[in-house]
MARBAVO-28935 format. One record per atom (N, C-alpha, C): x, y, z. Coordinates in steps of 0.1 Angstrom, whole numbers, plus 5000, padded with zeros to 4 digits. Atoms other than C-alpha are relative to their C-alpha. Layout:
% residues N
XYZ;...
***
This chain:
% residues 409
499149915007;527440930788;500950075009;499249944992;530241070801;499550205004;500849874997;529841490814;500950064991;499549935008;532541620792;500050104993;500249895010;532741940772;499850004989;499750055013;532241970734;501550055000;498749975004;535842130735;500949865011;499150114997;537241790748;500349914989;500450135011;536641600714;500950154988;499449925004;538741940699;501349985003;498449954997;542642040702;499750085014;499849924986;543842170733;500850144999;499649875001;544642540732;501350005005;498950014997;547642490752;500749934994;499350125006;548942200732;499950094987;499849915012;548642450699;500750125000;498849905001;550242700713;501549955002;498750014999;552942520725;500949984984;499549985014;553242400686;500750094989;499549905012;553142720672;501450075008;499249954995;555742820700;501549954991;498950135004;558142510691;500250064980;499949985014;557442580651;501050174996;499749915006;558642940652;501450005005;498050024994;561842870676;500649944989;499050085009;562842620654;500450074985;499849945011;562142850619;501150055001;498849974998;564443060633;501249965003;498750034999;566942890644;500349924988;499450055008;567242700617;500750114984;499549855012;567743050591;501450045010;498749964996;570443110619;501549944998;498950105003;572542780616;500150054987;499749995014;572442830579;500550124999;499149945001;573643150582;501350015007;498250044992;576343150611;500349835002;499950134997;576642740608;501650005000;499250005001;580042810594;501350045009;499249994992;581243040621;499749925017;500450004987;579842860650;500349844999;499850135001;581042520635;501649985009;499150034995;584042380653;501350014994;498850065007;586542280628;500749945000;499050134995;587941990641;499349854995;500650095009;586741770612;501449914996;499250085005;590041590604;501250064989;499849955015;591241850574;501550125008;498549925002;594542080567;499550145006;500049814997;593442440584;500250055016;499849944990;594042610615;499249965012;500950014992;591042490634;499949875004;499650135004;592042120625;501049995017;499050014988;593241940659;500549854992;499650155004;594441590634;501450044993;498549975002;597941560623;500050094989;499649915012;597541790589;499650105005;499949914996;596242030610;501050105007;499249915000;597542370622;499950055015;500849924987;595542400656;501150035011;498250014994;599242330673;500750144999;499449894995;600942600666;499350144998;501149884996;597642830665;499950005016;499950014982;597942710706;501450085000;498449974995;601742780707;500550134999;499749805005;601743150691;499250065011;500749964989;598643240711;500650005017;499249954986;600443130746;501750054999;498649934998;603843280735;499550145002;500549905000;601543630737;500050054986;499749925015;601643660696;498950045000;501549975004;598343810682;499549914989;500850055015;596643550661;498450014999;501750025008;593443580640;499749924989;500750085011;591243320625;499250124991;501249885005;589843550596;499549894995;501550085010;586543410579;499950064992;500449915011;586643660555;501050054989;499350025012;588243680520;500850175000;499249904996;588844050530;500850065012;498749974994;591544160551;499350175011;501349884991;589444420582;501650094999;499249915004;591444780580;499950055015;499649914989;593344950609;500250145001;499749905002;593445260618;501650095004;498549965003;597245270622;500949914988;498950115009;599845080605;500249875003;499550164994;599444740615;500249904991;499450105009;600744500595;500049835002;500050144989;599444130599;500749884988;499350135011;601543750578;498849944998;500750095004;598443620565;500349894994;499350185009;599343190561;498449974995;501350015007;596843070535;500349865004;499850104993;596442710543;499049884989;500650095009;595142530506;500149865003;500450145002;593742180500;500749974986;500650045014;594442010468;499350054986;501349995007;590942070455;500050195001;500449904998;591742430459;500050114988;500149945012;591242680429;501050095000;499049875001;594042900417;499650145002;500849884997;591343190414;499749985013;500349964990;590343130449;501250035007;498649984992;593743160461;500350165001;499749905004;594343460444;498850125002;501449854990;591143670456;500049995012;499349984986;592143580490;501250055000;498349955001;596043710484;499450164996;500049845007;594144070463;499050025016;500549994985;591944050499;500750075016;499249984987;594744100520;500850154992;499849835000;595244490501;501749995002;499050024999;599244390497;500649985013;499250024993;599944280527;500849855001;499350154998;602443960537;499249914996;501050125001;601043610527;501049945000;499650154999;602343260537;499649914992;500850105006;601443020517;500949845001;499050154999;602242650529;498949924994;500350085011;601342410501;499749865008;500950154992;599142070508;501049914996;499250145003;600941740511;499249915003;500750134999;598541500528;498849984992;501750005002;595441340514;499649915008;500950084992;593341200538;498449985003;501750054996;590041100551;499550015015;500849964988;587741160580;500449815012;499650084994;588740900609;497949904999;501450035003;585240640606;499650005019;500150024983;585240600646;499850115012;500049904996;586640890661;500150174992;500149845008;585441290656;501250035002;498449844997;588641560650;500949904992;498250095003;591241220638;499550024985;500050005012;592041200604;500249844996;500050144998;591840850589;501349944996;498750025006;594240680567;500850124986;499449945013;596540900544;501449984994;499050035007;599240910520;500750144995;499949885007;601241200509;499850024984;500249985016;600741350477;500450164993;500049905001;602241600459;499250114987;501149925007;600241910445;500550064988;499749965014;600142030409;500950145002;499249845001;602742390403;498350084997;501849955003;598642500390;499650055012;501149984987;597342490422;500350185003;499949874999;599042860426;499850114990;500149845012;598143180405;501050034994;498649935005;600743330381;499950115000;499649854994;599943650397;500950035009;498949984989;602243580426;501149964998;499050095003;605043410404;500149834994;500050095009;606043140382;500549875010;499850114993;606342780401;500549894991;500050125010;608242510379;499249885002;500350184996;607842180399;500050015015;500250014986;606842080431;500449875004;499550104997;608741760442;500249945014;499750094989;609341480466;501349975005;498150034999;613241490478;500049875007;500050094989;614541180496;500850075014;499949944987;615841210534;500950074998;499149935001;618041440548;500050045013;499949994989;618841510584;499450135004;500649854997;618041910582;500650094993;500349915004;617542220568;500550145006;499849874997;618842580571;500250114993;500049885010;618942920561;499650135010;499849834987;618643270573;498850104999;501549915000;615243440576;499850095015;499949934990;614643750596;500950045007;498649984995;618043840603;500249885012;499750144990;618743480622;500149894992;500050125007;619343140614;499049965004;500850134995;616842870612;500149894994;499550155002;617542540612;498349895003;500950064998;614742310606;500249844998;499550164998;615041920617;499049884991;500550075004;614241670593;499549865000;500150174991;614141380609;499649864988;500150105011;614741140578;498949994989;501050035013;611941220560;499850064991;500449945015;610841300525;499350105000;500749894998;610341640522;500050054985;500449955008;608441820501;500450174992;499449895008;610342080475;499650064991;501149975009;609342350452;501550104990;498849955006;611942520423;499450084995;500649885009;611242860409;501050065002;499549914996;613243100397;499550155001;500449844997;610543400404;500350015013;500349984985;610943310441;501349955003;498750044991;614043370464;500649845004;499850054992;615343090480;500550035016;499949954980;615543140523;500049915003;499250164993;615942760536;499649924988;499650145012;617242540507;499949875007;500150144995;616742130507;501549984998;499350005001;620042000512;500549914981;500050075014;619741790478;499350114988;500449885009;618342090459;498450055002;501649964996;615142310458;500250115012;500349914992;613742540479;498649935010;500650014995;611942490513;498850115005;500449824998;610842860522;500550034987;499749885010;610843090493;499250095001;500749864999;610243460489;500150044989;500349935007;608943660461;500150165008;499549855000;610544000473;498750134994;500549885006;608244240448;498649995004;500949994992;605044100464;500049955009;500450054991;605743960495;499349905004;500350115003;605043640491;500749945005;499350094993;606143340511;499449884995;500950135000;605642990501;500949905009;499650124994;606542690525;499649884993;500350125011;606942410503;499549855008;500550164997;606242100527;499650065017;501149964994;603442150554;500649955016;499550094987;605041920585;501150075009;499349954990;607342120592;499150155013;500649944985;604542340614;498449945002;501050044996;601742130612;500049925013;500050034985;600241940643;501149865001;498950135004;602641610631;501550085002;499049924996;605541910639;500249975014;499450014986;604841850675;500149845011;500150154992;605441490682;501250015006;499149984990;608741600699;500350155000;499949834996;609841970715;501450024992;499349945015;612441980686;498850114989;500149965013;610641990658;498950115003;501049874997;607642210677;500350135001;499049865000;610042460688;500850044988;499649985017;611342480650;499050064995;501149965008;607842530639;499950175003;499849854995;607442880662;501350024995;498549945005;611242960653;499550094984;500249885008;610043000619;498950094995;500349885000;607043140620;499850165003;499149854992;608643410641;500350014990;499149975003;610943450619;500250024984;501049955012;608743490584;499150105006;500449904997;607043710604;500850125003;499149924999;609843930616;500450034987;499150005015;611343900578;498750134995;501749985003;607344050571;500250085001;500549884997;607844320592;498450025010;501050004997;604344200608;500149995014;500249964986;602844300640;499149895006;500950094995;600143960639;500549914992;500450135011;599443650622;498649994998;501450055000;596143550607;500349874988;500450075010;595343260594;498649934995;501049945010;593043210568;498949855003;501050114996;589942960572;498949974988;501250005016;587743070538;500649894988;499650065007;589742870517;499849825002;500450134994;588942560541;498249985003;501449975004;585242650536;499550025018;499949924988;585042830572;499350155000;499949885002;584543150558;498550045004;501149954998;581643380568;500150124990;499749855011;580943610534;498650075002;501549924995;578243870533;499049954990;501350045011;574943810524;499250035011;501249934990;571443920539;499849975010;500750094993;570843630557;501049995012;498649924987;574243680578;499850115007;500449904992;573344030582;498749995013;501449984989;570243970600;500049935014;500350104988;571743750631;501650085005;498549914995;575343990633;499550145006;500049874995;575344300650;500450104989;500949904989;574044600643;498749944995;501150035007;571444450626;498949905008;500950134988;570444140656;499150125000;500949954991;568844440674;498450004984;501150015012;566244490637;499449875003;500950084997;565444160639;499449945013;500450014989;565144100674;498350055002;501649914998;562144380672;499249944987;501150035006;560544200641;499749865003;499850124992;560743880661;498850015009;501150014985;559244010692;498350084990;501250005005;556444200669;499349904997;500850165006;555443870653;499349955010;500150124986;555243710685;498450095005;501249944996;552843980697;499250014990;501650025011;550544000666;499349885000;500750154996;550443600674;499050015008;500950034988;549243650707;498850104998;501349934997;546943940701;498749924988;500750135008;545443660670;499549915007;500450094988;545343430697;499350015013;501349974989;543343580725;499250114996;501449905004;540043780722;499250005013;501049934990;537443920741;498449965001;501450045001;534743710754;500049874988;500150155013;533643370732;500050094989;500349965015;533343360698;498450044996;501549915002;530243580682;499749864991;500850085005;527843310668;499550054989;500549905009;526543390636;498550004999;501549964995;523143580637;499349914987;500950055010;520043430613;499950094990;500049885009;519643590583;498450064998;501449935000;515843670589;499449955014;500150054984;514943690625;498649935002;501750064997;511843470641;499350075011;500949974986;509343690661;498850114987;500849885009;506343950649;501150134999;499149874997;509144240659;500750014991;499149995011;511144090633;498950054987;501050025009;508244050606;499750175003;500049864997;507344420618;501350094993;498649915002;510844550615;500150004980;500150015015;510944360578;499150024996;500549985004;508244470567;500150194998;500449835008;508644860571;501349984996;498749955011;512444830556;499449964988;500350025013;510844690529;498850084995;501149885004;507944970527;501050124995;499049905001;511045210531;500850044990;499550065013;512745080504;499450024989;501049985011;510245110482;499050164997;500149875001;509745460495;498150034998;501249985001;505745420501;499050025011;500149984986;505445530536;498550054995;501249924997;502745780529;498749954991;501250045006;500345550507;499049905012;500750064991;499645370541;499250065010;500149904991;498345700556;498149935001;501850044995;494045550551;500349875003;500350124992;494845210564;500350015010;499549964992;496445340591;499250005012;501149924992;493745550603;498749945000;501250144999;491145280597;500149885007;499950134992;493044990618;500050125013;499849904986;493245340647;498349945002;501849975000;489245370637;499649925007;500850155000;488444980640;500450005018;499050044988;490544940675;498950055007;501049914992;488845210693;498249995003;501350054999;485645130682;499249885006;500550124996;485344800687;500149975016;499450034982;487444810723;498850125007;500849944992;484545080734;498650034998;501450055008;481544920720;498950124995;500549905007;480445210693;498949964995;500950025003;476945200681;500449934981;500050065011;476444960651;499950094991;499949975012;476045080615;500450205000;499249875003;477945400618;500950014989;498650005011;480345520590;500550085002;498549925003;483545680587;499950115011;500449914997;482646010598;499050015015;500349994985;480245950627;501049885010;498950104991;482545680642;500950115007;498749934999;485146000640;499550085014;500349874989;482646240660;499649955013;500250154990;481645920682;501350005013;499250024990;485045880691;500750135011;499949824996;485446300695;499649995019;500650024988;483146250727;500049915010;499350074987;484946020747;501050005003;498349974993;488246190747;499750095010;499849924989;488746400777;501650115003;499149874996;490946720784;499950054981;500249875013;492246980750;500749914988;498950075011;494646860719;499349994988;500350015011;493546790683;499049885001;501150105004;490246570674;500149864994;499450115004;490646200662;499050024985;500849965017;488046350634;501250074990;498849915011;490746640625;500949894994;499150064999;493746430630;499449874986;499850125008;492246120607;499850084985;500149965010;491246380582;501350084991;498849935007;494746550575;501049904997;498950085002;496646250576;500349914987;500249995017;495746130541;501250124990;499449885007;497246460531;501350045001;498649954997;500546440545;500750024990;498649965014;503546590520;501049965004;498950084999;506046420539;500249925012;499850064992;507446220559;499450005019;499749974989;507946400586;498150065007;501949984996;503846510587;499649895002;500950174996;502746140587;500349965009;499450054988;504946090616;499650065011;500149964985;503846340638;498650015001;501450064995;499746270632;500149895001;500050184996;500445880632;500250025012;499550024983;502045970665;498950085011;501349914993;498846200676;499049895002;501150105004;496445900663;500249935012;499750074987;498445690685;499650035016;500349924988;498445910717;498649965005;501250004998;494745930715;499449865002;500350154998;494345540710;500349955018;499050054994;496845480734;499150035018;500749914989;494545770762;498549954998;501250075002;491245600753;500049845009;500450174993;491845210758;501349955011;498850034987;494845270784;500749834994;498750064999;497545070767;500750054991;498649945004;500545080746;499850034986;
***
């Protein structure tokens, strides 16, 4: 037989802890992805928003503003954060298709009247199957007049013009001229909204709604990342959104990411991994951890569990006066008592045969030595005890005298 432990044919304490180590990292972190998954996601999935590095994206001239020293902000949040001066930022909304007229429009009442962009979707595409960030095959497509709220203005038609060399018009006290480079660009007719750069075949490319400050860019290319396949049309794209910003009055740009499902909205589960609140859970974190460990180590083995009736006379002794006790009949044992003292004594100091009770008593009288109470007196009061506390302290006299007689315990 091998010499082994019985705790070798068990789990390994180390090997269980590491489990429960591994099980609780992972709980948490997986309640954290699900809550920040959205802001800690990349966004370079193929799609139309600011974080988008594939041709319908925006990530191009989110680089280009940034190194010209503009101030841009990706907001995640359907509301618009409050300054404590006058800062004035052109929030570009940056819809899908699939995007809800009500969501549009609680992101636009989010931004507390200030500026909004709105450049309208043209591609439909697909996720590249090969490579991450590309977009696959698409086709343009143009989007329903629906897709926008009729709280910001009435939109007739949204159309497909054919080519046309380029585009101009005068935004922000300047011209801008935007280069079309033969292709079909996408036009939008309304008479709630200004026109600021007409198509040269009709329509409107930019339009403004004046009474709310509203901007819509009717076809997406001209600042998406397909804007910078030469330093024309890129440097067009900054031109105008300089220059809808300038018209704005705005001191930033933000563009918007909740609409492209980016967004980080409140909810508990958010709170508990953002500041100020990390530090809370941090300390019910590290508590846990320590209630683990003080669960997990102890003092000394484990307590065996005792028998429920012990095996010796000491025990049998012990159970037997709780159950005299119990029964509350201490003092009916006061003449057996003094009859197993009588028998002991007598017998261990060979008393003359047919004696009774009484001379045994005065028998044993004349072989005590020095002063104290008689084993005659003593066996005759102890019968009579009234309580406890009397049976205890001639039982304990009886004893003595036994104990000073045949020298032992």
């Amino acid at each position: 037989m091998s010499g082994g432990t019985a705790s070798d044919g068990g789990f390994s304490p180390r090997l269980i802890a590491a489990v429960v180590v591994i099980g609780v990292i992972a709980f948490i972190s997986l309640w954290a992805l699900i809550a920040l998954g959205p802001q800690l996601s990349s966004g370079n999935d193929g799609g139309g928003h600011a974080l988008s590095k594939a041709a319908p994206g925006y990530a191009g001239i989110v680089d280009l503003l940034e190194r010209s020293d503009a101030v841009v902000d990706l907001r995640r949040s359907e509301e618009a954060p409050q300054y404590e001066d006058e800062w004035r930022e052109l929030l570009v909304l940056t819809p899908t298709h699939q995007t809800k007229p009500d969501d549009l429009a609680r992101v636009i009442k989010g931004n507390r009247g200030g500026p909004v962009l709105i450049i309208l979707p043209k591609w439909r595409t697909g996720r590249h199957p090969q490579k991450a960030g590309w977009s696959g095959n698409g086709f343009p497509s143009t989007p329903s007049p629906k897709l926008l709220p009729p709280t910001i203005g009435a939109v007739e038609k949204i159309v497909s013009e054919p080519h046309a060399r380029s585009a101009t018009g005068f935004v922000g006290g300047r011209n801008v001229a935007l280069p079309l480079g033969g292709l079909r660009a996408q036009v939008i007719t309304s008479d709630d909204f200004e026109t600021m750069i007409g198509f040269p075949h009709g329509g409107a490319l930019l339009a403004k709604r004046t009474r709310n400050e509203i901007y819509i860019l009717s076809d997406p290319d001209f600042v998406n990342n397909l804007a910078f396949a030469n330093r024309e049309r890129a440097r067009a794209a900054a031109m105008l959104i300089d220059a809808v910003a300038e018209d704005a009055e705005a001191d930033g740009i933000a563009f918007d990411l909740t609409l492209n499902g980016f967004g980080s909205q409140r909810s508990l589960l958010r709170f508990a991994f953002v500041p100020p609140f990390i530090g809370i859970t941090l300390c019910l974190i590290a508590a846990g951890l320590l209630a683990l460990w003080q669960a997990w180590m102890r003092f000394g083995p484990a307590l065996k569990p005792a028998r429920a009736i012990a095996v010796s006379k000491a025990a049998l002794i012990a159970n037997s006066a709780d159950l005299i006790k119990q029964a509350r009949r201490e003092l009916d044992g006061a003449d057996a008592y003094v009859r197993s003292q009588r028998s002991a004594i007598a017998r261990r100091l060979h008393a003359p045969a047919g004696l009774d009770d009484a001379a045994t008593d005065r028998w044993i009288d004349k072989h005590r030595r020095g002063g104290g109470e008689t084993f005659s007196a003593l066996a005759r009061r102890l019968p009579l005890a009234r309580n406890t506390h009397e049976f205890l302290a001639d039982a304990q006299a009886l004893h003595d005298i036994r104990k000073d007689l045949l020298r032992d315990s």
